[in-house]
C-alpha positions as CSV (number, residue, x, y, z in Angstrom):
1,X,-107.8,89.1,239.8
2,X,-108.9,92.9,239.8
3,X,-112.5,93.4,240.0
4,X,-115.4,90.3,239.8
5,X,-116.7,87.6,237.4
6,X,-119.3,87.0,236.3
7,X,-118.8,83.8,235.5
8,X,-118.6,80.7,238.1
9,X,-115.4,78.8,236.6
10,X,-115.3,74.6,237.5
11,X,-111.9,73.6,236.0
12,X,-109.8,74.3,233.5
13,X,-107.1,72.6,231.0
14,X,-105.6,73.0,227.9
15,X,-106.6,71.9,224.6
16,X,-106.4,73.0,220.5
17,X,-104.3,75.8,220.7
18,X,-106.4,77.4,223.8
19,X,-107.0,77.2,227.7
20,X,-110.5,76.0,228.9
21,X,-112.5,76.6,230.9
22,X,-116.7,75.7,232.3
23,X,-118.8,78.3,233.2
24,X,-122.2,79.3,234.4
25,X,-124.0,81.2,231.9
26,X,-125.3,84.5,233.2
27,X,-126.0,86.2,230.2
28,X,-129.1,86.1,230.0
29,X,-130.1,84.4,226.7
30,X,-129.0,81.4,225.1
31,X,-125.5,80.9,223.8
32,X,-123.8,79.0,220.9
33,X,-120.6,77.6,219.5
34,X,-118.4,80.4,218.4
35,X,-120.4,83.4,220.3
36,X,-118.0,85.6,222.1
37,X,-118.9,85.9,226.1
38,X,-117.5,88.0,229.0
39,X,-115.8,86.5,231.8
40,X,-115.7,89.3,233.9
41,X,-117.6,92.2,231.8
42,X,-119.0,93.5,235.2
43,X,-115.5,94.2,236.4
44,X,-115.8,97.6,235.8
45,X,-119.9,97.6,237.1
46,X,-121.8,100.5,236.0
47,X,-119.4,103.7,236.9
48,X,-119.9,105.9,234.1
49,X,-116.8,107.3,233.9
50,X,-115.0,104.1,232.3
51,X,-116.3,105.3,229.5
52,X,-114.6,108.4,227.6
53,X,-118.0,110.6,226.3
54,X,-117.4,114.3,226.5
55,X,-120.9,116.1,225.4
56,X,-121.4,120.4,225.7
57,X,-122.1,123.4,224.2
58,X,-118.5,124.8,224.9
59,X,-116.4,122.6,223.3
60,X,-115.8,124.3,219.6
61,X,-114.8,121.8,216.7
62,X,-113.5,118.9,219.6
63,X,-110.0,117.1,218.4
64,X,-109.0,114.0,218.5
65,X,-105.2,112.9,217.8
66,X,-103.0,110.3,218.4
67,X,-99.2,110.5,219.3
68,X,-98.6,106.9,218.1
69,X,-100.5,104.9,220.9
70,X,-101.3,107.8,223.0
71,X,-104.6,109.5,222.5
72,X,-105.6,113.5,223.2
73,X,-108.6,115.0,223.0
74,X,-109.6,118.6,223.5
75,X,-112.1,119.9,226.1
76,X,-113.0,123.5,225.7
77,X,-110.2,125.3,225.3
78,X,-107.4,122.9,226.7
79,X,-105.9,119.7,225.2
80,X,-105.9,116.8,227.4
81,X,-104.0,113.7,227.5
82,X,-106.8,110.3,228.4
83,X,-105.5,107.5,230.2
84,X,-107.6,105.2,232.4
85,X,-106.8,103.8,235.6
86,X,-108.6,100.6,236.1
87,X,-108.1,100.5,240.4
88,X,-109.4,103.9,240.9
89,X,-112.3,102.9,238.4
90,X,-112.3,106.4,236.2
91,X,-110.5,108.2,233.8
92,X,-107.4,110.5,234.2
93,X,-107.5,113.3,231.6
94,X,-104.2,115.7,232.6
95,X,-104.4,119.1,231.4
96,X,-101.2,119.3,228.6
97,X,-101.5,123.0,227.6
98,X,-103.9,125.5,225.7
99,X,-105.7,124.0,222.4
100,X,-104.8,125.7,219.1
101,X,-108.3,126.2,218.5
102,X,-111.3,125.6,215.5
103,X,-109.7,126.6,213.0
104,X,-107.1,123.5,212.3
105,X,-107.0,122.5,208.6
106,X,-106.2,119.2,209.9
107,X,-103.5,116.9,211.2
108,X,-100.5,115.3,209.9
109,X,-98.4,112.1,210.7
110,X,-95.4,111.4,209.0
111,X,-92.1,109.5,209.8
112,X,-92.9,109.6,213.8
113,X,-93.5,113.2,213.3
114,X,-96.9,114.8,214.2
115,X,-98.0,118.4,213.6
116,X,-101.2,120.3,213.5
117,X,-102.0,123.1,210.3
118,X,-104.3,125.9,210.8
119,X,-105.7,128.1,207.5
120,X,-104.5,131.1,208.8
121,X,-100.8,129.7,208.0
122,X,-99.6,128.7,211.1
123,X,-98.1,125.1,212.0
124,X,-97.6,123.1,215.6
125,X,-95.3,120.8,216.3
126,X,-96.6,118.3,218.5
127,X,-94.3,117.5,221.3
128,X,-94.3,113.5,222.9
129,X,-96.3,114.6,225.8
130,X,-98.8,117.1,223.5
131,X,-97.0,120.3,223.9
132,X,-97.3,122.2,220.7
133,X,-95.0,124.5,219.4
134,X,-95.8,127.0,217.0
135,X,-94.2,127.5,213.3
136,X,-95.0,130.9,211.2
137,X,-95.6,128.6,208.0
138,X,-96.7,125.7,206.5
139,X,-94.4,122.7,207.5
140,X,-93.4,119.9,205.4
141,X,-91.0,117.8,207.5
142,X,-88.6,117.7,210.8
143,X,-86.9,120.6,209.4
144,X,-88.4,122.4,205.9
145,X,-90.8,125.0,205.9
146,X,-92.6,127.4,203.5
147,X,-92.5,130.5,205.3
148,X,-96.1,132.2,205.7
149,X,-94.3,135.4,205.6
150,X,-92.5,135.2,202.5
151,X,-93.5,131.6,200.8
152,X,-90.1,130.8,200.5
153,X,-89.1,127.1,200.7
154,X,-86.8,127.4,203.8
155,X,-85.7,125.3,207.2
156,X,-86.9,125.6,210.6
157,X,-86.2,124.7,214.2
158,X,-88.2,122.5,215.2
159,X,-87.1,122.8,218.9
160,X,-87.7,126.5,219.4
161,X,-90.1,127.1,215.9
162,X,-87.9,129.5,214.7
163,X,-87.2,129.6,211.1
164,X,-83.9,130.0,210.3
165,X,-83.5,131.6,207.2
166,X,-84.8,134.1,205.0
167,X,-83.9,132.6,202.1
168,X,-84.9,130.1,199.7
169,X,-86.8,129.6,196.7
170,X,-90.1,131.6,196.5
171,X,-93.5,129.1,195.8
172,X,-96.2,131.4,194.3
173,X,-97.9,133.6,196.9
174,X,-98.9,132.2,200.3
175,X,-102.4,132.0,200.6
176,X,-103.1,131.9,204.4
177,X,-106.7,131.0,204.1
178,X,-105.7,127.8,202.7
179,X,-102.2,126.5,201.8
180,X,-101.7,122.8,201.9
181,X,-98.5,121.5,201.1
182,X,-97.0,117.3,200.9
183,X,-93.4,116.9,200.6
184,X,-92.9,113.4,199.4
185,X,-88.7,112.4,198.8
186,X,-87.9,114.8,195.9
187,X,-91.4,116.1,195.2
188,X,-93.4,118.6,196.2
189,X,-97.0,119.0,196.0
190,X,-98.1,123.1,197.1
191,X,-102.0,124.0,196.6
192,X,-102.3,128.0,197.3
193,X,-106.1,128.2,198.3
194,X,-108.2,126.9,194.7
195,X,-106.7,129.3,192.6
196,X,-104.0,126.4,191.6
197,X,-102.1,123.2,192.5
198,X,-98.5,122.7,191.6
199,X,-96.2,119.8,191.9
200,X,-92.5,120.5,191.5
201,X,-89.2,118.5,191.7
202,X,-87.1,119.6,194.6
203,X,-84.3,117.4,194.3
204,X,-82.3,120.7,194.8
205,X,-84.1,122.6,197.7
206,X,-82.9,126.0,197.0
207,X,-83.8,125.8,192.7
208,X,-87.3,123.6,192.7
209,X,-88.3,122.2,189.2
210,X,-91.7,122.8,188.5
211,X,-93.1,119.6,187.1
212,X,-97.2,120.6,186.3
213,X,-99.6,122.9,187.4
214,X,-103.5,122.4,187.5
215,X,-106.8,122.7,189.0
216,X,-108.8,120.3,190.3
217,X,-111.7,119.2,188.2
218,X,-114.2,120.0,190.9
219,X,-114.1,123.9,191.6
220,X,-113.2,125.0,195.0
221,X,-112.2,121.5,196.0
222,X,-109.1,121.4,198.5
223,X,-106.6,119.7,199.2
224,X,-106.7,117.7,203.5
225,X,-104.3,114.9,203.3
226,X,-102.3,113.2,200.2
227,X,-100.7,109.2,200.3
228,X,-97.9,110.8,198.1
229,X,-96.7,113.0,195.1
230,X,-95.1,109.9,193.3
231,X,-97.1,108.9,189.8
232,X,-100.3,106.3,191.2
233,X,-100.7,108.2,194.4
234,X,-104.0,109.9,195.8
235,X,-105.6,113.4,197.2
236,X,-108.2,113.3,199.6
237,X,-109.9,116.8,199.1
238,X,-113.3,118.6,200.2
239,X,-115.3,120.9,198.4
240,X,-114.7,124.6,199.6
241,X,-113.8,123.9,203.4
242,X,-110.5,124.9,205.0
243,X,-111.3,123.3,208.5
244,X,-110.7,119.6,209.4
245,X,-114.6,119.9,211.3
246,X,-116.3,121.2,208.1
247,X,-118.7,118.4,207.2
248,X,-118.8,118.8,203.1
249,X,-118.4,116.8,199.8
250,X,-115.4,114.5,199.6
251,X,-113.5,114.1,196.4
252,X,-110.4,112.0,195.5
253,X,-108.0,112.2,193.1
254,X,-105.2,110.1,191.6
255,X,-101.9,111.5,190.4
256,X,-101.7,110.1,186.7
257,X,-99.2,110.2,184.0
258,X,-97.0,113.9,183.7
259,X,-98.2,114.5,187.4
260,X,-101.8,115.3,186.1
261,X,-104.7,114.7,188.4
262,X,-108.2,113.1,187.9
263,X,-111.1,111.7,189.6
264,X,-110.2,108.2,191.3
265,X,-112.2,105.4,189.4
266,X,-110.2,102.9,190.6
267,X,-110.7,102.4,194.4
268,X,-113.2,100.1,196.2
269,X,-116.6,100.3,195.5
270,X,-117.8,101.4,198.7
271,X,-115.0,104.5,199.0
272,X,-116.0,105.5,195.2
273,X,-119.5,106.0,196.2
274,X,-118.7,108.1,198.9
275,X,-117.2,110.7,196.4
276,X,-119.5,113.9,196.5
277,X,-121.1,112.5,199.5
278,X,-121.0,114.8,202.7
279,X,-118.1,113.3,204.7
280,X,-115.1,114.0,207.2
281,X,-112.0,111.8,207.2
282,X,-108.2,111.3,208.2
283,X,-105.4,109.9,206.8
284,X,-102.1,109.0,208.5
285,X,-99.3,109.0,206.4
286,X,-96.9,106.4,208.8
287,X,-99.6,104.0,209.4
288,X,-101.0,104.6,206.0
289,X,-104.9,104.2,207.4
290,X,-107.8,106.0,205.7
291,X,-111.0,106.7,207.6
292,X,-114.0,108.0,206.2
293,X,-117.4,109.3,208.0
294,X,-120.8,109.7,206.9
295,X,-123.4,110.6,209.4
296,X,-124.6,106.4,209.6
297,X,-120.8,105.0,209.2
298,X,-117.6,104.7,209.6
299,X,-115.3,103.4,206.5
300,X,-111.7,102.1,207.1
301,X,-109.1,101.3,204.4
302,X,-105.6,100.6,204.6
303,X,-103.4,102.2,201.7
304,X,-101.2,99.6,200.5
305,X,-99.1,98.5,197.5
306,X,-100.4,101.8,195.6
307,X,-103.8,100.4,196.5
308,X,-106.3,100.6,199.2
309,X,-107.7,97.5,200.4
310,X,-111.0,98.0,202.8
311,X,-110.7,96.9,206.4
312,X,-113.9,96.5,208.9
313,X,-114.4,97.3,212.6
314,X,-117.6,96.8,214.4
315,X,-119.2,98.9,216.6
316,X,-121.8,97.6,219.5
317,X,-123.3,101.1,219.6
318,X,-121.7,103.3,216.8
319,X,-122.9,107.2,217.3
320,X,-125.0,108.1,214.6
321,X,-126.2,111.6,215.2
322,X,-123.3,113.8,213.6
323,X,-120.8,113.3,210.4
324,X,-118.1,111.5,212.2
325,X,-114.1,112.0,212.3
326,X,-112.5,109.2,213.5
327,X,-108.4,108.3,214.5
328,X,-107.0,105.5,215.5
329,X,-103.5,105.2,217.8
330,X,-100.7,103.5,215.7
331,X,-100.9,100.4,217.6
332,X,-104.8,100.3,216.5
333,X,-105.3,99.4,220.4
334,X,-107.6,103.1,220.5
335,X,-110.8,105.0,218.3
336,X,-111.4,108.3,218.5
337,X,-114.3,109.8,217.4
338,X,-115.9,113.1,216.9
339,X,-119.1,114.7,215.8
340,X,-121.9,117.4,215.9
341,X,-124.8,116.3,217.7
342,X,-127.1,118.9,216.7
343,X,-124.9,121.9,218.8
344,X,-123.6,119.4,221.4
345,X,-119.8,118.8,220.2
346,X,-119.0,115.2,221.6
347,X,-116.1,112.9,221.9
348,X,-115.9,109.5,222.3
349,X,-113.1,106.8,223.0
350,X,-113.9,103.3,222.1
351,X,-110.7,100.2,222.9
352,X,-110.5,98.0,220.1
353,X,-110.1,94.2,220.0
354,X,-109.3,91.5,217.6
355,X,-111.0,88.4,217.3
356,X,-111.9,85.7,214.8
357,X,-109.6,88.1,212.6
358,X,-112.1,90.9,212.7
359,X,-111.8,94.4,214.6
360,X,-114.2,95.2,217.5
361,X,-114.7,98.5,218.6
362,X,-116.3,98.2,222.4
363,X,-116.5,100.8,224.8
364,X,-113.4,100.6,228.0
365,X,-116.5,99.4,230.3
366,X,-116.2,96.0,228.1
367,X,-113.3,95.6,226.3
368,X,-110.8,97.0,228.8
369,X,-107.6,94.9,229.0
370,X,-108.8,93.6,232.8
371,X,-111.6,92.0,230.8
372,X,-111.5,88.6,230.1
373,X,-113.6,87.4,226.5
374,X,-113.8,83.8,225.9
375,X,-116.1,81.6,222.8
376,X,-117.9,79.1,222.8
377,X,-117.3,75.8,221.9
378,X,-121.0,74.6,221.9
379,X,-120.0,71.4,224.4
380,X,-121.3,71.1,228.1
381,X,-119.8,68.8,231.0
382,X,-121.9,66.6,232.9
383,X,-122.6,69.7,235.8
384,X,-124.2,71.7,232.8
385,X,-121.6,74.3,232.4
386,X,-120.3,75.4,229.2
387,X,-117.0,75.3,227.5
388,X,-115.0,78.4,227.0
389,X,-112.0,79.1,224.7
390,X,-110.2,81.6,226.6
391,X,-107.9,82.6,223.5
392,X,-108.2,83.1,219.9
393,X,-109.2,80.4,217.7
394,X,-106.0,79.7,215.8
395,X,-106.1,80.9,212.2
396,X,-103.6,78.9,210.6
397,X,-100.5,76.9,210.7
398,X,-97.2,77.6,208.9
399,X,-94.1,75.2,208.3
400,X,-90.8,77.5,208.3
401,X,-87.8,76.5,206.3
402,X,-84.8,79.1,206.7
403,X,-82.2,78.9,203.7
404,X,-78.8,80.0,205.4
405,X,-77.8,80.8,201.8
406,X,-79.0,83.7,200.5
407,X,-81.4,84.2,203.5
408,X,-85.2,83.1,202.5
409,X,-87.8,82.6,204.4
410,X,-90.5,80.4,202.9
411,X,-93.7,79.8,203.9
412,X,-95.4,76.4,203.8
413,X,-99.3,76.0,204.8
414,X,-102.7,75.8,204.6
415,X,-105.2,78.2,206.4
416,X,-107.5,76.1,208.9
């Protein structure tokens, strides 16, 4: 084993679903059945650098994105792709190439495909490794485009960013202060700044079908991220801002019958109260995973079934100082957070771990993958030393019948 325990381990054996083991406790205070203890939480001992927190004055609007389980952040002006190497002890952050800067509208994740929008009408393309690659328009896809020059509905290479053609079917004007644009199947959402929002059929690229045009009920609300165009989807929007770091009022809407749009009303409690609050947030179309930050909290939901059903994760020491943007890697193995701590632009990357089916959010100095976590069972042996579960509780127990004929799997069972 890497590192040192701090536990003093007797024997071990197997038993219900999990390996045990007896061990000293060292942590200080007393311990019960179910309480989750470290095995070895001092393996990475008090080296700062274990822990991702990047905290200056020169670090305008920080970014956080994920390239499915691969997290970047920016420091200053250069993006940087974090990975930790646990015998060194410290992080490796190699320099990928120039960031694109404050002024990203925000960042979108769709069908593998990642790519970063600006207001001034520029997209990147964000390469496997982080390179980004520049597109004169707003992109919708691997390969369609409305051209900032000439808002024509167009293609694009998405290898060398050029955009192939100069033809196409003209949207109303480009607004480069603040475009946003969804392409979902056959339907097109396009928002040109708050002067209007239109949603058109574009089953034939080249002669798009307007369906309805319409302003949001909220004036100057915009448009950040959307789980679809189809009939029942939402439109996560903020009040005025055009930059994924403005911290402002957050308003969501639902497309309704005739592709109309109105306030949300039916969404979990907790997210409906947060509309009109000051918030930042992110969406992820592949993963569909919501996150929503206030300046106390962080709020997760997972879109689902034309619904979103509210997720938690819990934070030993959650920053509280700054409205906070959050993403998390595809995998959900990785947080990252951002925020404003009263001039100081900070970044933080927290590992996240399941147990007792609920999401844990712990710092790498704790929950890094060398770590070992066991519970308590609440027995002792004769020497005094307490029982540990070294793996998860199990949760239930299913009995699997396959029928050859059609093929159906059903599910049989009783959670424990």
């Amino acid at each position: 084993m890497f590192g040192k325990t701090n536990s003093v381990v007797q024997s071990s054996s197997g038993g219900s679903g999990a390996d045990i083991i007896y061990a000293v406790n060292n942590t200080g205070g007393e311990i019960a059945a179910g309480d989750k203890v470290w095995l070895n939480q001092h393996i990475l001992n008090s080296d700062t650098t274990v822990r991702i927190a990047w905290k200056d004055r020169y670090t305008p609007y920080p970014t956080v994105f994920n390239l499915k389980s691969r997290m970047f952040a920016n420091k200053t002006t250069t993006l940087r792709r974090l990975a930790y190497n646990a015998e060194t002890n410290s992080w490796h952050s190699s320099d990928v190439c120039s960031m694109i800067g404050s002024y990203l509208s925000s960042f979108y994740f769709k069908d593998g495909f990642v790519w970063a929008y600006k207001y001034d009408g520029y997209s990147y393309i964000i390469k496997n490794s982080g390179e980004q690659k520049e597109i004169a328009g707003c992109v919708l896809s691997a390969d369609k485009v409305i051209d900032r020059k000439t808002s024509r509905l167009t293609t694009y290479n998405p290898v060398t960013g050029v955009i192939e053609s100069s033809v196409g079917a003209v949207l109303p004007s480009f607004d480069t202060s603040a475009t946003f644009a969804h392409l979902d199947g056959d339907l097109l959402f396009y928002q040109k700044n708050t002067s209007g929002n239109y949603i058109y059929d574009v089953s034939d690229y080249a002669n798009p079908v307007l369906l309805n045009t319409f302003k949001f009920s909220t004036e100057y609300a915009r448009a950040f991220h959307m789980t679809g165009v189809e009939v029942g989807n939402y439109i996560f929007a903020k009040y005025i801002s055009a930059r994924e770091w403005d911290e402002n009022q957050f308003y969501l809407y639902k497309i309704v019958s005739g592709y109309a749009v109105e306030l949300a009303s039916d969404v979990p409690e907790s997210l409906r109260a947060l509309i009109g609050k000051i918030c930042r947030f992110s969406y992820n179309n592949d993963t569909n995973i919501f996150i929503i930050g206030t300046g106390t909290n962080l709020y997760f939901y997972k879109f689902e079934n034309g619904a979103f059903h509210e997720f938690y994760v819990k934070f030993g020491a959650l920053p509280n100082k700054g409205v906070l943007l959050a993403r998390l890697t595809d995998d959900m193995s990785t947080i990252g957070i951002t925020y404003n701590d009263g001039g100081y632009y900070t970044t933080h990357v927290y590992r996240l771990q399941v147990a007792d089916d609920e999401w844990y959010a712990e710092d790498f100095a704790t929950a890094h993958p060398l770590s070992m976590v066991g519970y308590v069972t609440g027995k002792q042996n004769e020497d005094g030393l307490y029982e540990i579960k070294t793996l998860l509780p199990e949760v239930c127990r299913y009995s699997l019948t396959v029928v050859p004929e059609p093929d159906v799997i059903e599910f049989k069972g009783e959670t424990l």
